[in-house]
C-alpha positions as CSV (number, residue, x, y, z in Angstrom):
1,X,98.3,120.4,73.6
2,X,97.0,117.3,75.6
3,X,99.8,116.5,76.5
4,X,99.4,118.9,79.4
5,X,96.1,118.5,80.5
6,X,95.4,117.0,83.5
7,X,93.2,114.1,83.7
8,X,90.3,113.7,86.0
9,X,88.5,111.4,87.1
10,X,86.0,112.3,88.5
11,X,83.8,108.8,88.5
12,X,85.1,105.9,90.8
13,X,87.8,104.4,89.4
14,X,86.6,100.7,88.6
15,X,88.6,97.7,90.4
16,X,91.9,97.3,88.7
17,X,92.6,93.4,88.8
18,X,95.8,91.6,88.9
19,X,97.1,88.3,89.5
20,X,95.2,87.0,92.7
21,X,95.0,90.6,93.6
22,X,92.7,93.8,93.3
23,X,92.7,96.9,94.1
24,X,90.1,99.5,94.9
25,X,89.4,102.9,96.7
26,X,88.8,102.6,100.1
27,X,84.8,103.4,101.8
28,X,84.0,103.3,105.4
29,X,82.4,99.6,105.0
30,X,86.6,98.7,104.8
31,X,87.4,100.5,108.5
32,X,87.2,97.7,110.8
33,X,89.0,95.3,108.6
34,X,91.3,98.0,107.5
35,X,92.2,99.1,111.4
36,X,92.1,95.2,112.6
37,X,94.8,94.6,109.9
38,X,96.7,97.9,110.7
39,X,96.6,97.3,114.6
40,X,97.8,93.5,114.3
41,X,100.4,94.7,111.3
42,X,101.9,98.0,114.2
43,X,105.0,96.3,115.1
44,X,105.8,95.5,111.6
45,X,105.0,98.9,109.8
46,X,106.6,101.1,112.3
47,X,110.0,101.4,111.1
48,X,108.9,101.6,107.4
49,X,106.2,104.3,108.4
50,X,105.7,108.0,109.8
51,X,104.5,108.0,113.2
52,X,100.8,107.2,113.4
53,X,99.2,110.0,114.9
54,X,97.4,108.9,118.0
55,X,93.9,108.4,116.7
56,X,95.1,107.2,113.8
57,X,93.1,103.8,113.5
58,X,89.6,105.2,114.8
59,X,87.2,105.5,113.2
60,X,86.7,109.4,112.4
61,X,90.5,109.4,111.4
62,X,89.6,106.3,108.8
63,X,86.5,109.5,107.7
64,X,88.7,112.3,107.7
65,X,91.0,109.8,105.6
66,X,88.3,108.6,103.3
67,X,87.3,112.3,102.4
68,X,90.9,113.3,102.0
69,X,91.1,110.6,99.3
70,X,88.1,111.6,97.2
71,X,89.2,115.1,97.1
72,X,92.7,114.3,95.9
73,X,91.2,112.4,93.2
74,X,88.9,114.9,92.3
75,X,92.0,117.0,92.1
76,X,94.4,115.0,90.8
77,X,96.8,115.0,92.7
78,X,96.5,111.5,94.3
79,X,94.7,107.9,94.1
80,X,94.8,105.9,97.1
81,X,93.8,101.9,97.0
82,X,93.1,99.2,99.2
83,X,94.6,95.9,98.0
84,X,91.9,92.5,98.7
85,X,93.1,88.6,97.5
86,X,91.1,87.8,94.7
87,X,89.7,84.2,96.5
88,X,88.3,85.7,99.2
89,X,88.2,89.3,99.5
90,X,90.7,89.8,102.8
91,X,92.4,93.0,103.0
92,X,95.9,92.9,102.1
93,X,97.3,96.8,102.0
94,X,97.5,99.1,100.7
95,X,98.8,101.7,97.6
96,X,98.9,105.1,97.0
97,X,100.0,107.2,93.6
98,X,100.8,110.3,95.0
99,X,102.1,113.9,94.3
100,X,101.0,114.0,90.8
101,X,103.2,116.2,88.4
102,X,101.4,117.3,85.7
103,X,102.6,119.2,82.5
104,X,106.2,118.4,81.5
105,X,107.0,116.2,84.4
106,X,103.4,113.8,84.0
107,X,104.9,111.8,87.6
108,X,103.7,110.6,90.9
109,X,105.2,108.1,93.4
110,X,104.1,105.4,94.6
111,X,103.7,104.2,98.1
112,X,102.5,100.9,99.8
113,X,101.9,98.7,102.8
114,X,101.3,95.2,103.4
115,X,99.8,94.0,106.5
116,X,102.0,91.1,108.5
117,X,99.9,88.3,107.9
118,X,100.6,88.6,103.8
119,X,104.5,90.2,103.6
120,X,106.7,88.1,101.6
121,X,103.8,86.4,99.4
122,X,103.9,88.4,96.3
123,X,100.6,89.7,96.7
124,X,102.3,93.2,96.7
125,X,104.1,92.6,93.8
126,X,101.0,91.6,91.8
127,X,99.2,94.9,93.3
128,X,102.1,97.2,91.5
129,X,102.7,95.5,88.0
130,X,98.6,95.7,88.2
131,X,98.5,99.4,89.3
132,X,101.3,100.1,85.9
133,X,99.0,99.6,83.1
134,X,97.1,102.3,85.2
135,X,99.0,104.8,85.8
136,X,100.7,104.7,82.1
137,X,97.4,104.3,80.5
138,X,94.6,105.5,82.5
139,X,96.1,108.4,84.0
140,X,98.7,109.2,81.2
141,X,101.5,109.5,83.2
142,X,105.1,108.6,82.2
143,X,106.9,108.3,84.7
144,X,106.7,106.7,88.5
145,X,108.7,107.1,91.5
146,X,109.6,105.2,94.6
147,X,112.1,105.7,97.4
148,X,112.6,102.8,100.2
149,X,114.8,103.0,103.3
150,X,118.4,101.5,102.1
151,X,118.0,98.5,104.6
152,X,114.4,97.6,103.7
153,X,115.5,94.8,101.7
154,X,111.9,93.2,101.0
155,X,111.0,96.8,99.0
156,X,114.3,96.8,97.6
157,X,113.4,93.4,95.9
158,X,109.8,94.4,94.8
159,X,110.8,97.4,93.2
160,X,113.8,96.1,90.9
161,X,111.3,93.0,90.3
162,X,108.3,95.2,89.2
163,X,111.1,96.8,87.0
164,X,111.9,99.6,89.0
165,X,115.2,101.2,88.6
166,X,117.5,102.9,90.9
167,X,118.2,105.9,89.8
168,X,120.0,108.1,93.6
169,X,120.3,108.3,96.9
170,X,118.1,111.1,98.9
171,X,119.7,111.8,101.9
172,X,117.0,112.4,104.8
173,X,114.4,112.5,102.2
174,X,111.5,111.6,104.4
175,X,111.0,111.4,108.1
176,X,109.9,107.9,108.8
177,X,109.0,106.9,112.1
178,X,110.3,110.4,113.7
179,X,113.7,110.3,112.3
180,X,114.4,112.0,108.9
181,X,116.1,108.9,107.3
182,X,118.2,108.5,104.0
183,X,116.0,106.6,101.0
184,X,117.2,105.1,97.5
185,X,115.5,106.6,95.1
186,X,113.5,104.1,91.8
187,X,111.7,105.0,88.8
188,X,109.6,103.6,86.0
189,X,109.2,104.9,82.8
190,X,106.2,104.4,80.3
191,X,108.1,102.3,78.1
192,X,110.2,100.0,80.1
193,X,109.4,96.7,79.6
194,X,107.3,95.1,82.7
């Protein structure tokens, strides 16, 4: 039944455009703009994050991290992009479908960043309705999932306005920045309206 079968892609996945945005996998040429952006961004991803581990922005962690992507796409279990402006190519973030359920579940969730310089612009907004039409289509899933800290209310408002629902409340669900902390818990379906 197909239904069931996993898809792989084992090709690079092509640009995925959206309005002012794309969205691509990462490749070494992105480190220094990737860890400028990360570095300059600390202060502001820190409470939303795990803790950075302490060679997190050189650059054999950025290979390590690189390799780790191809082989969880090769697997599919997880694709991990880089978000750039359209105009002129700056890194923006990033976004990252992860633990993919396959069989009768045909899930992942999603997780983001947005470097400092580019929070509050909508250019992650544009990088998620852009990554739906992917995820449905392209990788045949049905259903995506998010969870956000309850007090982060900038991801609160992107996920109900890239029609996200809230669907619980996970308490300690993941341990962001070394505290196991409570998360609302979203989800997409196939056929909700975008």
């Amino acid at each position: 039944m197909a239904f069931f079968r996993s898809v792989t892609l084992n090709e690079p996945i092509p640009a995925i455009t959206g309005d002012g945005v794309y969205l691509r996998a990462p490749q070494m040429a992105d480190f220094s703009e990737w860890a400028s952006l990360r570095e300059r961004s600390r202060a502001f991803l820190t409470p939303w994050e795990p803790i950075w581990p302490s060679d997190d922005l050189s650059r054999g962690a950025f290979r390590r991290r690189i390799k780790r992507y191809v082989e969880d796409q090769r697997s599919d279990q997880a694709y991990a992009f880089l978000i750039f402006r359209s105009g002129d190519n700056a890194l923006l973030g990033g976004l990252t479908l992860a633990n993919l359920r396959r069989g009768v579940a045909q899930a992942a969730s999603i997780g983001y960043w947005v470097g400092e310089p580019f929070a509050r612009r909508g250019y992650m907004s544009a990088a998620v309705r852009a990554l739906i039409p992917f995820s449905f289509g392209s990788l045949r899933l049905h259903r995506l999932e998010a969870a956000c800290i309850p007090d982060n209310a900038a991801s609160i408002a992107l996920l109900e306005k890239t029609g996200f629902r809230r669907e619980g409340y996970a308490r300690e669900y993941l341990c962001i920045n070394g505290v196991w902390a409570d998360h609302l818990l979203y989800a997409r379906l196939k056929n909700d309206p975008l």
